[in-house]
C-alpha positions as a LaTeX table, in Angstrom:
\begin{tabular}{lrrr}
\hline
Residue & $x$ (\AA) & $y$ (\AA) & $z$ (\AA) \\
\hline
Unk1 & 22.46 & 99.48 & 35.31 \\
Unk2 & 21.46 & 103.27 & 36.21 \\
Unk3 & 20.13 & 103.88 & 33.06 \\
Unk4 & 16.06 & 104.15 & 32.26 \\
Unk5 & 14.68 & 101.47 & 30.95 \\
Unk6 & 14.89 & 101.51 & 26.99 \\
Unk7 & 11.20 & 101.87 & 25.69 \\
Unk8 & 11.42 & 102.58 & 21.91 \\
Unk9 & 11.32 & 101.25 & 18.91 \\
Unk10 & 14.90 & 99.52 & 18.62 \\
Unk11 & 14.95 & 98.51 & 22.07 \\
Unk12 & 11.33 & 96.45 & 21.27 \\
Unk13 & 12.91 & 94.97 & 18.07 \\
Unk14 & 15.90 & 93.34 & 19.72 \\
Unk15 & 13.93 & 91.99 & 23.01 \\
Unk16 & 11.68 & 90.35 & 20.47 \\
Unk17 & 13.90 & 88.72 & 17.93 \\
Unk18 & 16.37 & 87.85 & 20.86 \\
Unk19 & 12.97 & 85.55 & 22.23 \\
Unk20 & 14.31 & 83.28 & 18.72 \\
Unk21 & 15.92 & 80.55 & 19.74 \\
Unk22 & 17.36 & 77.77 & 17.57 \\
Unk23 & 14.45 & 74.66 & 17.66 \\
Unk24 & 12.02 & 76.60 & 19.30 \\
Unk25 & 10.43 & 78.64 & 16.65 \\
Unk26 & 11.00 & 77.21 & 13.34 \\
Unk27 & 8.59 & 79.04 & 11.01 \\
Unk28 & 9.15 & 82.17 & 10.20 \\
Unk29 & 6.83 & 85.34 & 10.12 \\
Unk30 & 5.34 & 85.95 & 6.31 \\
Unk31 & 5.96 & 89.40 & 6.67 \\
Unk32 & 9.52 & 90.90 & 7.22 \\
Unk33 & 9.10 & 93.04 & 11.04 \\
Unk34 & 8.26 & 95.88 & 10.48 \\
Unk35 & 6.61 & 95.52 & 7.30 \\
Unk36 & 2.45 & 94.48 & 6.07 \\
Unk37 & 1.26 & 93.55 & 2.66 \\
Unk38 & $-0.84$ & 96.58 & 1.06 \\
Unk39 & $-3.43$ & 95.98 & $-1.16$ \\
Unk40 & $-1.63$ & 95.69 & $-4.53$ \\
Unk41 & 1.39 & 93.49 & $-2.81$ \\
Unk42 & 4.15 & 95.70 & $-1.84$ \\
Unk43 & 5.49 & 96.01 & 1.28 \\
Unk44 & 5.64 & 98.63 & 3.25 \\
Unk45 & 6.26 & 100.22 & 6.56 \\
Unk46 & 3.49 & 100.05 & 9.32 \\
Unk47 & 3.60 & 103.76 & 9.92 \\
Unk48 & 6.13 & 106.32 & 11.10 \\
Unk49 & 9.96 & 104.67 & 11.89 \\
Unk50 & 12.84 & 105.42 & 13.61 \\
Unk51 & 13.30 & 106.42 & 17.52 \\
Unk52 & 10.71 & 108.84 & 19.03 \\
Unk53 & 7.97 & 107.55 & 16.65 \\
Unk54 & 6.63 & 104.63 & 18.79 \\
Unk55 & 3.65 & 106.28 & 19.72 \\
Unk56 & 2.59 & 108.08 & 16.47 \\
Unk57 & 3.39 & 103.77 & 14.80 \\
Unk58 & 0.15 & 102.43 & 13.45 \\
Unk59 & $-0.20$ & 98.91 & 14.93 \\
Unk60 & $-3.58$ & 97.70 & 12.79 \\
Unk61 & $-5.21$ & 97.62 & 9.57 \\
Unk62 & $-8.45$ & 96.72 & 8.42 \\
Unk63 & $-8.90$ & 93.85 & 6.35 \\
Unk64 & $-10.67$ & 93.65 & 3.08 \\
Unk65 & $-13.72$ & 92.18 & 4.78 \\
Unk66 & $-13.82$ & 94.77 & 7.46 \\
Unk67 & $-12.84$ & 95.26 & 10.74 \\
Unk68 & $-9.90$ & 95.53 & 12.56 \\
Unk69 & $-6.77$ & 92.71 & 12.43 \\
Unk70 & $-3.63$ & 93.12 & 14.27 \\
Unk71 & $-0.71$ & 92.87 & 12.46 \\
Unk72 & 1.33 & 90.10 & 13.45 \\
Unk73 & 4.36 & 90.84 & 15.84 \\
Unk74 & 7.89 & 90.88 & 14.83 \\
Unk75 & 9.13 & 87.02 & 15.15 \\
Unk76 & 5.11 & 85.85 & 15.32 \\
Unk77 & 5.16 & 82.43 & 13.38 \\
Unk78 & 2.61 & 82.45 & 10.30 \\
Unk79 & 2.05 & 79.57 & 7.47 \\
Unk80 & 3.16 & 76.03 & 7.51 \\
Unk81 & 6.64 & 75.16 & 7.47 \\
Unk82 & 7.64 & 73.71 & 4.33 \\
Unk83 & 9.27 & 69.75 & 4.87 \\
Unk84 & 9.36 & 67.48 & 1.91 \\
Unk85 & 8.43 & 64.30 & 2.59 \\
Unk86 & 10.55 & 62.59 & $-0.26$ \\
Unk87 & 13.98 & 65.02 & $-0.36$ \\
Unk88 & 14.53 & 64.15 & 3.11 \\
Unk89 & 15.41 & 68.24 & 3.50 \\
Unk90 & 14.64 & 69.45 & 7.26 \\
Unk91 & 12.36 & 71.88 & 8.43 \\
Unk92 & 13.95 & 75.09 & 7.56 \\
Unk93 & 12.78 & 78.62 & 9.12 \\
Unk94 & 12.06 & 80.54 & 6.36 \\
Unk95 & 8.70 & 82.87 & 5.30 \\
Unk96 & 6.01 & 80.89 & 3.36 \\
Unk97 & 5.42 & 82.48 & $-0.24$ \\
Unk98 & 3.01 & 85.49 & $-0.17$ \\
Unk99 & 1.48 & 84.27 & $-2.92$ \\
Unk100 & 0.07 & 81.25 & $-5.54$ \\
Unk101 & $-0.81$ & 82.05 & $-8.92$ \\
Unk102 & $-0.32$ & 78.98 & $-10.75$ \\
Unk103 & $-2.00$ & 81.00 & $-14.19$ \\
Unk104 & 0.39 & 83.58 & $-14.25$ \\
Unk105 & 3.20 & 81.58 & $-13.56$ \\
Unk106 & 2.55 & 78.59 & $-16.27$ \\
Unk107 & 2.12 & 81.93 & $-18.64$ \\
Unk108 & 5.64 & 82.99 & $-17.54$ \\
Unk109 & 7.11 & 79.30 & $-17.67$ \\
Unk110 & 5.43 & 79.01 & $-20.86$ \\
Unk111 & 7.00 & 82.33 & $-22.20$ \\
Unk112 & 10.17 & 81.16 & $-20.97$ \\
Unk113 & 10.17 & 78.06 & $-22.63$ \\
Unk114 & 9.71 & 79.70 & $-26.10$ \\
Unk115 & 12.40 & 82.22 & $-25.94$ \\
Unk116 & 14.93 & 79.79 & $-24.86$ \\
Unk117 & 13.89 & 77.69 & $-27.98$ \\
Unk118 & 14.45 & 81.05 & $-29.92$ \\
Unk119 & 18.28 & 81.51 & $-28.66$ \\
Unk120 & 18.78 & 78.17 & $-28.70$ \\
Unk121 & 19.35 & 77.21 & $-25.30$ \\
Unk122 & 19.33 & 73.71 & $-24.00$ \\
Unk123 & 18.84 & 72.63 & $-27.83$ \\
Unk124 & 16.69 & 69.45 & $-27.81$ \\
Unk125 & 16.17 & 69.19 & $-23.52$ \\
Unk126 & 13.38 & 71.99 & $-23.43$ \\
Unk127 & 11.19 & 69.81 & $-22.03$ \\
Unk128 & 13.67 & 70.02 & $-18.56$ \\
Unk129 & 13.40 & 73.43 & $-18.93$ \\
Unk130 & 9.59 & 73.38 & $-19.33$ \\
Unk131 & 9.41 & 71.03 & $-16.56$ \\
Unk132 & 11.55 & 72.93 & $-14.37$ \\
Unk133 & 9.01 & 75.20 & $-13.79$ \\
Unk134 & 11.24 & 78.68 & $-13.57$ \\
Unk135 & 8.34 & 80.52 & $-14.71$ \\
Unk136 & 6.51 & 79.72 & $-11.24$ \\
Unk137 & 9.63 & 80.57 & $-9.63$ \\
Unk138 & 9.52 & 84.09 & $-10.65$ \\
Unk139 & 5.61 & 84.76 & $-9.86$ \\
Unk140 & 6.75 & 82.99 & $-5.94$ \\
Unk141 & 9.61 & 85.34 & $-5.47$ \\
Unk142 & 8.38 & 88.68 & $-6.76$ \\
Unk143 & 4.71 & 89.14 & $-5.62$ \\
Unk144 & 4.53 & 92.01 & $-5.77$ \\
Unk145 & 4.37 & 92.32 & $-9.34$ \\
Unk146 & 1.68 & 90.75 & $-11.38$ \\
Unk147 & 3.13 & 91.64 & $-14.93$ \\
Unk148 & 4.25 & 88.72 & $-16.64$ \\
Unk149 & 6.79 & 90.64 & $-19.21$ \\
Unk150 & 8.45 & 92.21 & $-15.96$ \\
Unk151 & 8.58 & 88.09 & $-14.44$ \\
Unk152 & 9.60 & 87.23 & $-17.76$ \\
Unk153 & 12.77 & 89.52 & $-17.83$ \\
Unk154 & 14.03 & 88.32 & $-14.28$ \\
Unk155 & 13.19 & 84.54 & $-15.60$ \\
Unk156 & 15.01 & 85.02 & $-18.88$ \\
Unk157 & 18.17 & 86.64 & $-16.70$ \\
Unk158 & 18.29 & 83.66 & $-14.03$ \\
Unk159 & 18.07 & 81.24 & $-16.90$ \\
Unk160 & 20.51 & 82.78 & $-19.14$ \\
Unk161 & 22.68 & 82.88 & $-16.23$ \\
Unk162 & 22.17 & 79.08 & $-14.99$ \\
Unk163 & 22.66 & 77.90 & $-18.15$ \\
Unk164 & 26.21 & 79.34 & $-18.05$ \\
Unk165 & 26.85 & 77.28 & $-15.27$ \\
Unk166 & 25.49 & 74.03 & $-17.44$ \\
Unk167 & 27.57 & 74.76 & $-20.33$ \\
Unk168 & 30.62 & 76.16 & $-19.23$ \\
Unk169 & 30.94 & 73.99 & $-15.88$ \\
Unk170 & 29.22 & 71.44 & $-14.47$ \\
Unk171 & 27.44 & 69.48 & $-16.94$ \\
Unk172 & 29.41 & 66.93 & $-19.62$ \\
Unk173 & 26.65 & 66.49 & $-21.32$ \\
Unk174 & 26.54 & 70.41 & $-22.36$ \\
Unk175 & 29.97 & 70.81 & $-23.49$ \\
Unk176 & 31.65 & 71.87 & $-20.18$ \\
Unk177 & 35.32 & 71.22 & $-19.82$ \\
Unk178 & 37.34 & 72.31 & $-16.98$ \\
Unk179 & 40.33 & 73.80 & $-18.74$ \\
Unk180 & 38.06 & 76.18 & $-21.02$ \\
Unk181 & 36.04 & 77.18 & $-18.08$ \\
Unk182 & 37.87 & 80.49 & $-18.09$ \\
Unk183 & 38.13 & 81.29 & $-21.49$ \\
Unk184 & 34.69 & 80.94 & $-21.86$ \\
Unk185 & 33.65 & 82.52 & $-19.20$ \\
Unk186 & 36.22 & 85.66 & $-20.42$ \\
Unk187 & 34.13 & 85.65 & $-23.31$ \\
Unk188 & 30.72 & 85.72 & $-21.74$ \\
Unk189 & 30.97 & 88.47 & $-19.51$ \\
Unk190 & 32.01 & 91.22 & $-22.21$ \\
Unk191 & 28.28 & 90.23 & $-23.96$ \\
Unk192 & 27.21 & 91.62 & $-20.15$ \\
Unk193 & 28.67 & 94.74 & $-20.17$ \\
Unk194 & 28.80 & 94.88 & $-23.54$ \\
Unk195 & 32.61 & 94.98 & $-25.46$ \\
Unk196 & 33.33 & 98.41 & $-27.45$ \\
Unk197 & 35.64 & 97.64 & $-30.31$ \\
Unk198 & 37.12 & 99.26 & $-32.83$ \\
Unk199 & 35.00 & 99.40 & $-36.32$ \\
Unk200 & 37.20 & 96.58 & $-38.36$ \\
Unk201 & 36.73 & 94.16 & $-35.39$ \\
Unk202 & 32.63 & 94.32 & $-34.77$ \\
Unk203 & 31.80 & 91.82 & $-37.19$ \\
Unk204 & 34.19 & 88.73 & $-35.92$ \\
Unk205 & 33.08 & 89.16 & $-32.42$ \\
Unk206 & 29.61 & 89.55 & $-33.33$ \\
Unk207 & 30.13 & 86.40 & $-35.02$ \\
Unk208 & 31.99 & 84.96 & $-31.62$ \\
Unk209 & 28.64 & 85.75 & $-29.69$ \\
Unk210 & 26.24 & 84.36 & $-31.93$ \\
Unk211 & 28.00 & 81.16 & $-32.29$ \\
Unk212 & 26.88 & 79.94 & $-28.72$ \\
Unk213 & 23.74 & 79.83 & $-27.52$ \\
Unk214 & 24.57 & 81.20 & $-24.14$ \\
Unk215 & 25.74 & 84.35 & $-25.15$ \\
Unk216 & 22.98 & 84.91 & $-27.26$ \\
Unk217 & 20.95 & 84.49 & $-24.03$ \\
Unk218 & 22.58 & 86.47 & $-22.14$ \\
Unk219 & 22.41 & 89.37 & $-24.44$ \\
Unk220 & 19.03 & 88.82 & $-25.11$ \\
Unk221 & 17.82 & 88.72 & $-21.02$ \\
Unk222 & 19.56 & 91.75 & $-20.36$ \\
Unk223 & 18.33 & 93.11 & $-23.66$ \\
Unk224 & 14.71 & 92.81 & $-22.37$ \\
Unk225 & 15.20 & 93.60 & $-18.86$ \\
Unk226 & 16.73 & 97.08 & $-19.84$ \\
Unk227 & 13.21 & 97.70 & $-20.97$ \\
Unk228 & 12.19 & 98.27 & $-17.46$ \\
Unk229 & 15.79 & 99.02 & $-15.07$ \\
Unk230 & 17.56 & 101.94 & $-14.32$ \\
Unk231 & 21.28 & 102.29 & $-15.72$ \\
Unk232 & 22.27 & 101.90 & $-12.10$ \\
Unk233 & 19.91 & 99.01 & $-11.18$ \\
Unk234 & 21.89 & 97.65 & $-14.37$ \\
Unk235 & 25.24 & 98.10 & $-13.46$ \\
Unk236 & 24.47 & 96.32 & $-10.31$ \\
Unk237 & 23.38 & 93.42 & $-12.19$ \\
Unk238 & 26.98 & 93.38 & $-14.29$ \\
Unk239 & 28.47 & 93.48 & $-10.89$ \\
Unk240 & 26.77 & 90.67 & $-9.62$ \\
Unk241 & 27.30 & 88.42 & $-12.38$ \\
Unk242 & 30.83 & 89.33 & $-12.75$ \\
Unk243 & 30.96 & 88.17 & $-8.78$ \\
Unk244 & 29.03 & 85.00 & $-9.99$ \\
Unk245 & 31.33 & 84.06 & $-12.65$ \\
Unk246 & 34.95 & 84.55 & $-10.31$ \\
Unk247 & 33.05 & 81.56 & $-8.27$ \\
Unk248 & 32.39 & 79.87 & $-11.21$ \\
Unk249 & 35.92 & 80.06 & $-11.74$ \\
Unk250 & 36.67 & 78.88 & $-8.26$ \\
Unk251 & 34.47 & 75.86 & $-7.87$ \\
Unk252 & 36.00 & 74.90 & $-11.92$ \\
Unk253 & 39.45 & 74.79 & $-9.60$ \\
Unk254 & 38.43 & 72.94 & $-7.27$ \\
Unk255 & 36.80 & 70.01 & $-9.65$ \\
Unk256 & 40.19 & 70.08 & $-11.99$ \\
Unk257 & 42.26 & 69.45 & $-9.05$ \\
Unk258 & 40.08 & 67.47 & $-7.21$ \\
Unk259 & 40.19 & 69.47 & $-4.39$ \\
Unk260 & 37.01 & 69.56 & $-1.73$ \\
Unk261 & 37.14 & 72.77 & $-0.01$ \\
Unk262 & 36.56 & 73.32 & 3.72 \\
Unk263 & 33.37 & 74.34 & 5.37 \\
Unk264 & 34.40 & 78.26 & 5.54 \\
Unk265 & 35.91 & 78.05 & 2.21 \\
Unk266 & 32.51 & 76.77 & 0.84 \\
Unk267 & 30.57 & 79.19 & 2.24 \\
Unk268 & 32.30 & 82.22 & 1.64 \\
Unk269 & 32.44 & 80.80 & $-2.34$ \\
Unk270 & 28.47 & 80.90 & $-1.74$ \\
Unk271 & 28.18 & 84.20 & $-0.80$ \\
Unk272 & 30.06 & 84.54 & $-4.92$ \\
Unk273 & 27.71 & 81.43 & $-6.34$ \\
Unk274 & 24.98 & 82.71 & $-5.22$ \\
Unk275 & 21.13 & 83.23 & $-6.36$ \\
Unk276 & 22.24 & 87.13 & $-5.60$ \\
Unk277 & 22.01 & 88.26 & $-9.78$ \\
Unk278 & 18.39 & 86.94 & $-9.19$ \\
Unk279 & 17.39 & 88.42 & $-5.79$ \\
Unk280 & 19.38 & 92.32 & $-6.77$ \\
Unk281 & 16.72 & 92.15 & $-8.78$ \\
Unk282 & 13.86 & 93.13 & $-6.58$ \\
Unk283 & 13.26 & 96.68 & $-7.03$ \\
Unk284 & 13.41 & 96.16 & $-10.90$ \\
Unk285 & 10.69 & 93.06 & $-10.98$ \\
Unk286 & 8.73 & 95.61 & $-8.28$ \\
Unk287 & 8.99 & 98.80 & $-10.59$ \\
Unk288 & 10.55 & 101.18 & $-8.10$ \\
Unk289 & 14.69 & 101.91 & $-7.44$ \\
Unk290 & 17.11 & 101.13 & $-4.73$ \\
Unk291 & 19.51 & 103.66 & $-5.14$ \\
Unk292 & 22.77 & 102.86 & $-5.45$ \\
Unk293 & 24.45 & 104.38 & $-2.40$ \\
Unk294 & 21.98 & 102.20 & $-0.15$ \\
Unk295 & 22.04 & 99.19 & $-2.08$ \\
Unk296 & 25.83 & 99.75 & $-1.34$ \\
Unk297 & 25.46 & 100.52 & 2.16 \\
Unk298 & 27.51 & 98.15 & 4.20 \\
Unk299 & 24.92 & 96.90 & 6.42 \\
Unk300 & 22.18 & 96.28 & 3.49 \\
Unk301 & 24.80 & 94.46 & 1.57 \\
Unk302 & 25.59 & 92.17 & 4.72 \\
Unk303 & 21.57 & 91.58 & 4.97 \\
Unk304 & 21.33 & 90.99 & 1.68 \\
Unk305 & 23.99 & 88.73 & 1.31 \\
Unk306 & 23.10 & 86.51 & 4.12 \\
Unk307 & 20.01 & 86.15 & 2.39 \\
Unk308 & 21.47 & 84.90 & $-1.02$ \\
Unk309 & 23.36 & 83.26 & 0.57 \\
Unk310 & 20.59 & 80.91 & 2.31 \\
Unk311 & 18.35 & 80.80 & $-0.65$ \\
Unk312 & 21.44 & 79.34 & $-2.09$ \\
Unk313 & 21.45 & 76.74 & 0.50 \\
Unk314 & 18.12 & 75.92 & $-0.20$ \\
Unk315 & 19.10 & 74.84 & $-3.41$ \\
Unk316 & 21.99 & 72.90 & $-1.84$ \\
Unk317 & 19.63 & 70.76 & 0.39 \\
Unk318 & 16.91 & 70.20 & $-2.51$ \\
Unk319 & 19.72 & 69.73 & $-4.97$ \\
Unk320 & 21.34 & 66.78 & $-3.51$ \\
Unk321 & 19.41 & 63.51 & $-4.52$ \\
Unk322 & 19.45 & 65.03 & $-8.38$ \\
Unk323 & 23.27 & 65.61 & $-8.13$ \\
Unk324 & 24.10 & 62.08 & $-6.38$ \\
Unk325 & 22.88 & 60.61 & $-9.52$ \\
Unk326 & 25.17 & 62.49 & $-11.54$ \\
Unk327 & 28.90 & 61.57 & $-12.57$ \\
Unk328 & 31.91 & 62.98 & $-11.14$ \\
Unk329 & 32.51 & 64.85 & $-7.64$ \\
Unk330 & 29.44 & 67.63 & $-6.76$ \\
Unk331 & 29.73 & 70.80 & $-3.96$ \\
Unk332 & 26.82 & 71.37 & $-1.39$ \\
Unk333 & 26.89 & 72.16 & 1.73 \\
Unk334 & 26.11 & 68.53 & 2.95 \\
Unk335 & 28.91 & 66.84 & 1.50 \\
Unk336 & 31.67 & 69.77 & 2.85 \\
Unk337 & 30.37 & 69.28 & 5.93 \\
Unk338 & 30.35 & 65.56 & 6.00 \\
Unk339 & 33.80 & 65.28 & 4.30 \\
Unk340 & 35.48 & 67.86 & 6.93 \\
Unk341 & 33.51 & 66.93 & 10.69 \\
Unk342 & 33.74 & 63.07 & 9.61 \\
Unk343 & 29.81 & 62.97 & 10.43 \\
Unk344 & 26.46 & 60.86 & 8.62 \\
Unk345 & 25.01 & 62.11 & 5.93 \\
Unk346 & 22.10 & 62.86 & 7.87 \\
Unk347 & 23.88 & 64.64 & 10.50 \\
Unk348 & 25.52 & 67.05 & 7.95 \\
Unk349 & 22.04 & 67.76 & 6.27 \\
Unk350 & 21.03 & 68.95 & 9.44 \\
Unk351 & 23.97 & 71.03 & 10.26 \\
Unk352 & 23.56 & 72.59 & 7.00 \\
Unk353 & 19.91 & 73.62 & 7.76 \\
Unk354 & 21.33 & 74.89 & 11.14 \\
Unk355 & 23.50 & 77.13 & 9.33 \\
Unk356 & 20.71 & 78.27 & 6.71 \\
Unk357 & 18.69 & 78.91 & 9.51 \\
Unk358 & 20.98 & 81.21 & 11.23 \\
Unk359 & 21.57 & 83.19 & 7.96 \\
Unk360 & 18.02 & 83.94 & 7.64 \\
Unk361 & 17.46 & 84.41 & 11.21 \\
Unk362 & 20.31 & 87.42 & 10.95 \\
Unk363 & 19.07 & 88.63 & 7.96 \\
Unk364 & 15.78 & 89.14 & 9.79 \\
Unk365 & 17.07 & 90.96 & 12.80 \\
Unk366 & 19.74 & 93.22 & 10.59 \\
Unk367 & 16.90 & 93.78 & 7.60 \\
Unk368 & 14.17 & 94.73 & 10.62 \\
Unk369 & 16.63 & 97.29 & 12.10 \\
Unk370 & 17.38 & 98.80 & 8.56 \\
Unk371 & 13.74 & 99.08 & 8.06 \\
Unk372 & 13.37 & 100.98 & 11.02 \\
Unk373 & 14.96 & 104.29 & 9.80 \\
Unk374 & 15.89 & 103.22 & 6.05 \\
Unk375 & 14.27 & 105.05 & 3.28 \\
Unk376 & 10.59 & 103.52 & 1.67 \\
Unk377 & 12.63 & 102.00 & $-1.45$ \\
Unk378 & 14.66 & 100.46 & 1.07 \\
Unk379 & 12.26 & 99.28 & 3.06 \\
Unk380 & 10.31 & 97.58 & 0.07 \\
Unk381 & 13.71 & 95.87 & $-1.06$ \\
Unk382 & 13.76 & 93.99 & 1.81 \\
Unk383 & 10.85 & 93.04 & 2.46 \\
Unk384 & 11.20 & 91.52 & $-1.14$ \\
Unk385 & 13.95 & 89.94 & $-0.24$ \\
Unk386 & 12.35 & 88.31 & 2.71 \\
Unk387 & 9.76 & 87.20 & $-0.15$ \\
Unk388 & 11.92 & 85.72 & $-2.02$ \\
Unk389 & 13.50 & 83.36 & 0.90 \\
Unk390 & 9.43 & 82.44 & 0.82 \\
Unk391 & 9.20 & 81.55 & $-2.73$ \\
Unk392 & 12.59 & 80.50 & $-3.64$ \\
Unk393 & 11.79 & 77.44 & $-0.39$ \\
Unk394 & 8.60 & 76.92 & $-2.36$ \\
Unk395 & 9.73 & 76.68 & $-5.82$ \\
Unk396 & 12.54 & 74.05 & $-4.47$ \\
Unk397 & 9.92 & 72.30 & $-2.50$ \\
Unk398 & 7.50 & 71.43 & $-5.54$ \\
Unk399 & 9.64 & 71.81 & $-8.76$ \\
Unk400 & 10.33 & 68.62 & $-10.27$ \\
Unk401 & 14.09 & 69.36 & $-10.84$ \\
Unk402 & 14.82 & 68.18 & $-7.76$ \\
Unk403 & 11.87 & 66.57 & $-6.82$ \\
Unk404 & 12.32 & 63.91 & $-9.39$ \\
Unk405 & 8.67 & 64.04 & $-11.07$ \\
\hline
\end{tabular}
């Protein structure tokens, strides 16, 4: 109680995101605190950071048309928040997409498309895929990129990698079968960090991989995004989808036992099944590096985390009409929640955007501290991440996948 009043930077950051309280500010800010959009779409810190800097931070820019526009406080609400009408999903606070360019994302969808007709994914059901619209995904969650081979390479990644989770687990109608979940998957994963083996052996396992359509994806989307990541940026990826496929594994246990996990089970097998392959992606789409050691960093990989973990929610809440329709018992949020606190259907849909809503809102406050002293790459990573929660929303809210155009 003796001590002077705190003044700086921090001490701003935390009075102003404390002000956020459930129900009373449900859309988020478009940018990240801490953080504007420069003129070709990255995103990058307002001026000096860290403590003692206050007075040297540059609180305006000048618009393209001229004169002078604030930028918008940390926690300021900006855009519409995004409710569909028909999915019956709540208002969830989360950024609006930075950006719409429907022409470069039909060229991505459309370049998609093809190349999964060339490794032979979803063999006769391209249309779903065309539909799908992943293509438009990718230009709403990396804006700041406007090169559709770089949009292509993420695209052909996240595919490759959903499509795993059709084939191997949760779709009949693909082939899946519980009790080859794992040896499939064991075979997978060496086509991601690629198997070395010995001369006479080459052949039959080059065979192995090109017999199924999912490997050959795989190898293919990494194939191309190599073309524009670091060997580090790619090792993270391996990591990441070797996280993704142990909850694979998990949520294949739970469906051959029939088990329905408990709320904290579920989520912590989220944080594993996660959209994070896709979003660890950022810097690569954005043509810069996270190094390792930060991407590492115990704090970022909390923040980032989080994050995933609500975009992954997202999904949950969008998927849930498409996946009522289907046969046989399906995980989201929702139904944990419903099955374990013995509550409506409409009461666990809202729990579950409470909980979304408190990821993002810590991923916020932890990502805006971080940004305050954390290096420019790191900076720019999370603000991408923050524009990804904004287009991933989007993408859910209009793709007919779950949408049911």
């Amino acid at each position: 109680m003796t001590a002077p009043t705190a003044g700086h930077d921090v001490a701003r950051l935390v009075a102003t995101l404390l002000t956020h309280h459930p129900g009373v500010h449900r859309s988020a800010p478009k940018d990240l605190p801490g953080t504007v959009l420069d003129p070709v779409g990255a995103r990058l810190p307002t001026g000096p950071t860290g403590l003692g800097t206050a007075a040297a931070r540059v609180t305006a820019r000048k618009p393209a048309g001229g004169g002078i526009s604030a930028v918008p406080a940390v926690g300021s609400a900006s855009g519409d928040p995004a409710e569909s009408g028909t999915s019956g999903v709540p208002e969830l606070y989360c950024p609006p997409a930075l950006r719409d360019d429907p022409a470069l994302g039909r060229e991505v969808n459309d370049r998609l498309a093809a190349w999964a007709g060339e490794v032979g994914l979803y063999a006769g059901r391209l249309d779903r895929v065309q539909a799908a619209d992943f293509g438009r995904l990718m230009m709403l969650a990396h804006p700041d990129t406007d090169d559709p081979d770089r949009l292509l390479a993420a695209a052909k990644c996240a595919l490759a990698e959903w499509a795993t989770d059709d084939y191997y687990c949760d779709d009949e109608t693909m082939g899946s079968r519980p009790e080859l979940l794992g040896s499939h998957l064991g075979l997978a994963y060496p086509v991601v960090d690629p198997a070395h083996l010995p001369a006479r052996y080459v052949a039959a396992w080059e065979r192995e991989v090109s017999a199924d359509p999912v490997r050959v994806a795989l190898r293919s989307g990494l194939e191309h995004l190599s073309r524009y990541a670091e060997p580090s940026q790619m090792a993270r990826l391996r990591h990441e989808v070797a996280v993704l496929f142990v909850g694979y594994g998990q949520e294949g246990s739970w469906r051959s036992r029939g088990h329905m996990p408990g709320v904290h089970e579920y989520l912590a097998h989220r944080q594993m099944n996660s959209f994070l392959p896709c979003v660890a992606l950022t810097d690569v789409v954005g043509g810069y590096a996270l190094t390792a050691t930060e991407y590492a960093d115990p704090r970022v990989r909390r923040a980032v985390t989080m994050a995933a973990t609500a975009a992954t929610l997202v999904n949950d809440l969008y998927s849930m009409a498409k996946e009522h329709d289907s046969s046989g018992v399906e995980f989201n949020l929702p139904t944990v929640i419903a099955e374990e606190e013995r509550c409506s259907p409409r009461e666990a849909i809202e729990r579950s955007a409470e909980i979304h809503d408190e990821l993002v809102r810590a991923f916020e406050a932890e990502a805006a501290a971080l940004v305050l002293t954390g290096s420019l790459p790191l900076r720019r990573f999370l603000a991408g991440v923050w524009a990804w929660l904004g287009g991933n929303r989007e993408w859910h809210a209009g793709s007919p996948r779950y949408n049911g155009a």
